[in-house]
Structures are given as C-alpha cells and as structure tokens.
N, C-alpha and C positions, 0 to 999 in steps of 0.2 A: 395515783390511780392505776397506772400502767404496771407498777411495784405489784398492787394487792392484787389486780388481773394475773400478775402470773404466779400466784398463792405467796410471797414474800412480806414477810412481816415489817409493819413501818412504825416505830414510834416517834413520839412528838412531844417536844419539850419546851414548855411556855415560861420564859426564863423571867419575865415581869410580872408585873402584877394589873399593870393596863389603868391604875386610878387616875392618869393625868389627862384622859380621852379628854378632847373638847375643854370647856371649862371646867372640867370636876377638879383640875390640879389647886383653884381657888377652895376647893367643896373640905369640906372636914367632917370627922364621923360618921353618922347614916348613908351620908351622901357618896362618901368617897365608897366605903363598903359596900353599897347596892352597886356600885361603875365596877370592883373588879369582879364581884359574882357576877353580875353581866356580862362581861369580857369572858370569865370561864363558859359562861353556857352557850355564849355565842362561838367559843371555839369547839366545843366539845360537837354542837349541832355541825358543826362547817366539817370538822375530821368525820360524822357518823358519816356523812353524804360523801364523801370522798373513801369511804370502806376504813377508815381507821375505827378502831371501838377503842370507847370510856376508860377501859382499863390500861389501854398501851398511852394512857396521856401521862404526862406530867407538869404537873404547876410549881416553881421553884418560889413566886412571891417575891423577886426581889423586887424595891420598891420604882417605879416607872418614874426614867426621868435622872434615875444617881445611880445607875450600875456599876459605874465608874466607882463607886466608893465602898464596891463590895466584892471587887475582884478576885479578891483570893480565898473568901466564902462558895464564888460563883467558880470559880476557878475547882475546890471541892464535890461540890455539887457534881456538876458535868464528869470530874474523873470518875467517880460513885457510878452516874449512871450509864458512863461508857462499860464500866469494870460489870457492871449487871447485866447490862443487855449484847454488849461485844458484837459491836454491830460491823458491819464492811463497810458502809458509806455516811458518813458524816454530813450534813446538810446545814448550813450558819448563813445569816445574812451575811451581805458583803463589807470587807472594811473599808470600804470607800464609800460609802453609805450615806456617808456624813450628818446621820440620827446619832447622839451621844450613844445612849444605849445598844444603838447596833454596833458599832466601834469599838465599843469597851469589851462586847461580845464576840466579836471576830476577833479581836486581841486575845482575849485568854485564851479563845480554840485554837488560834495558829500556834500561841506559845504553848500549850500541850502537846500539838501534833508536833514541835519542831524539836521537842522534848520525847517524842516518842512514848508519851501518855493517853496519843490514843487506839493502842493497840495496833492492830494491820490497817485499822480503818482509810479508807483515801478520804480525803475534804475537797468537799465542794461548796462554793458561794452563792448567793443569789441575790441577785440586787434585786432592792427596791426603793431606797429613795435613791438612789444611783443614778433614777431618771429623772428627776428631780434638779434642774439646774443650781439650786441654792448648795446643793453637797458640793461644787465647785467655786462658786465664787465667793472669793477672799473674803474674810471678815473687813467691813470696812471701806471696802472700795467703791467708786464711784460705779454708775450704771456702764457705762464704756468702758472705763480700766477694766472692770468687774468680768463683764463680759470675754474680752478678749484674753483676760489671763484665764477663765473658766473653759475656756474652751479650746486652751492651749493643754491644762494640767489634764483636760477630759483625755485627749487624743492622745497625748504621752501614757495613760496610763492603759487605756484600750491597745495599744501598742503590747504590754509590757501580760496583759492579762492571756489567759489559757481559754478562752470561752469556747462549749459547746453549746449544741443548740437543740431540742427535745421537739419532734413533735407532735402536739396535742391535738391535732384534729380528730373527728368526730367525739370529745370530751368537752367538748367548751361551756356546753350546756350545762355539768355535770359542776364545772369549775364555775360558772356564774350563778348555779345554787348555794355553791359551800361561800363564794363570797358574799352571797347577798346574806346569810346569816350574820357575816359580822357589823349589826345596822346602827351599830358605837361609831362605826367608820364611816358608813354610807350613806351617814345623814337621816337615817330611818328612824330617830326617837323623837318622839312627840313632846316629850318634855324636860328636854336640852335646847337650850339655843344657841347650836351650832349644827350649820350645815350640814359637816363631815369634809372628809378630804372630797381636794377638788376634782371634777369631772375630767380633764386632760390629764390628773394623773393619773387617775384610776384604768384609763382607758388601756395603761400599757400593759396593763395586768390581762387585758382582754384579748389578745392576740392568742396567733393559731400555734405556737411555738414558745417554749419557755427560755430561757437562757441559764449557766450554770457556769464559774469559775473555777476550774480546778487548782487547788493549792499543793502545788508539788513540797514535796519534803526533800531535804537537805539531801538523803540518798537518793533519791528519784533524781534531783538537778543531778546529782553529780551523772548517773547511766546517764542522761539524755546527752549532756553535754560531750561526756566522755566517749 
C-alpha cells in the first residue's frame, strides 16, 4: 500500500494453485476446480483493495501441497518473471516457514538470488507460518521435549535473522479488507466444513507493523563483514 501511495509499481505472483484449502485436498474435479478459481478471485479482490490491478497478477498453478516436486519448473517460471518485470525488491515467504510449499519456495528464490538470477533485485522474507509454533517443533517429539527444543531452534534463529519492521498505521483498515476477501481462509464459506485458520493465528497478521527478512547475498556479507 505504502509502494502504490508513492506511484511504484507492485506485482504479485500466486505460485500455487490453493486446491488443498480446507478439506478440498480430499475433493476431485468440480470440486477441486471451483477452490482454486475461488482462491484466484479472492486474491485478485484482496490485491484490487490494496491498489494492485488484475493485470500486474500472476497465477503460476503449481499444484498446492507438492512444490517440492516442481522446483526447477518453478525455479523457470520465477527467472521469466524476474527477466520481464526487473524489479528492485523481491518479496518470498520465509524459509523458516515450516508450510512445504513455502520452503520449497524460499529455496529456489534464495538459490537464484545466490546465483545472481535475480538481477540487482534485494530479497526480502515474510513470515507467516513462522508464527505458528508447529514450524518449530520437531517432528515426533513429545509435548515438553517438543517445546523446549522449539523454542530453543526459534531463538537461535531470530538471533541469526536481519529483520526490519514497517509501519502500517493508519492502513489497517485497508489490510483487514483485502484479508477479509480471502474467506477460503477466514472460515467464510458456507459450504465447506472447515472453520478456516485459527483465530490466534490470524490475529498476528493484525498488528500495526509488518515484519520483513532481509536475505543478504554472498557479496553483500562479504561488504558488511569486510
């Protein structure tokens, strides 16, 4: 929002296809197809509200849920649409994320940027399931072990990250329009039976301040360090 306020062009690249929302990952044909036109229309409504337009989107359709098994399709893709648009800022969930599909995605972006495929661009991250205690604790472990190693690997790595911090006041309003369009998420469909994500996580999206990762490049460490 703050981008388009100061006339700077934002595109947005929907790297899945969104069919596994809720129970649909059970659903086959009609079903799975009406969940990811819904996912497109509910993103395209959330970007009009936030000043991005229809034409600066892009849907890549990989299938939600096995990113992982298309990386270097997806890995394609992304170089294409850096090479078209040659943007300065780069914006990727974070790979600490611990969603498959956000991981496999923060994978191939850092391994192009480290590759210098993504032009001058800088990369930056953004968590979202980040806040999400289960991206930390081990597969497997007890409630206590679980815990204590979760919240050791959290601190080690807050330690190790670059985070800045944006702030959104007086836009909040602007940001709980564009999410409440996504109502695959928010529990808003009337004929799914599934809630949506949970109320404590969604709340962290509601604060007055965003957060952002910067991914420094091999040359960057080396100035900083140097």
């Amino acid at each position: 929002m703050r981008k388009r306020a100061a006339g700077q062009a934002v595109h947005v690249a929907v790297v899945t296809d969104g069919a596994a929302t809720g129970a649909a990952e059970a659903d086959r044909g009609a079903a799975r197809a009406d969940m990811v036109a819904r996912r497109a229309q509910e993103t395209t409504e959330a970007c009009e509200r936030l000043g991005v337009d229809a034409d600066h989107l892009r849907f890549f359709d990989f299938p939600d849920g096995a990113l992982a098994d298309h990386a270097e399709a997806l890995r394609t893709r992304i170089a294409q649409a850096v090479a078209e648009i040659t943007p300065s800022e780069i914006y990727v969930c974070a790979l600490d994320d611990g969603h498959r599909d956000h991981v496999a995605l923060a994978r191939v972006v850092r391994a192009l940027h480290a590759e210098g495929g993504l032009g001058a661009a800088s990369l930056w991250e953004y968590p979202v399931w980040f806040w999400d205690f289960r991206s930390w604790r081990p597969d497997g472990a007890t409630n206590k072990a679980g815990f204590v190693s979760g919240v050791q690997r959290l601190r080690l790595r807050l330690r190790a990250l670059n985070a800045v911090t944006v702030d959104i006041t007086g836009l909040e309003h602007r940001k709980r329009d564009a999410l409440a369009c996504h109502k695959s998420q928010v529990g808003a469909l009337a004929d799914r039976d599934w809630s949506g994500l949970p109320r404590n996580f969604l709340a962290f999206f509601l604060r007055d301040k965003e957060v952002f990762f910067e991914v420094r490049s091999a040359t960057k460490r080396a100035e900083v360090t140097g």
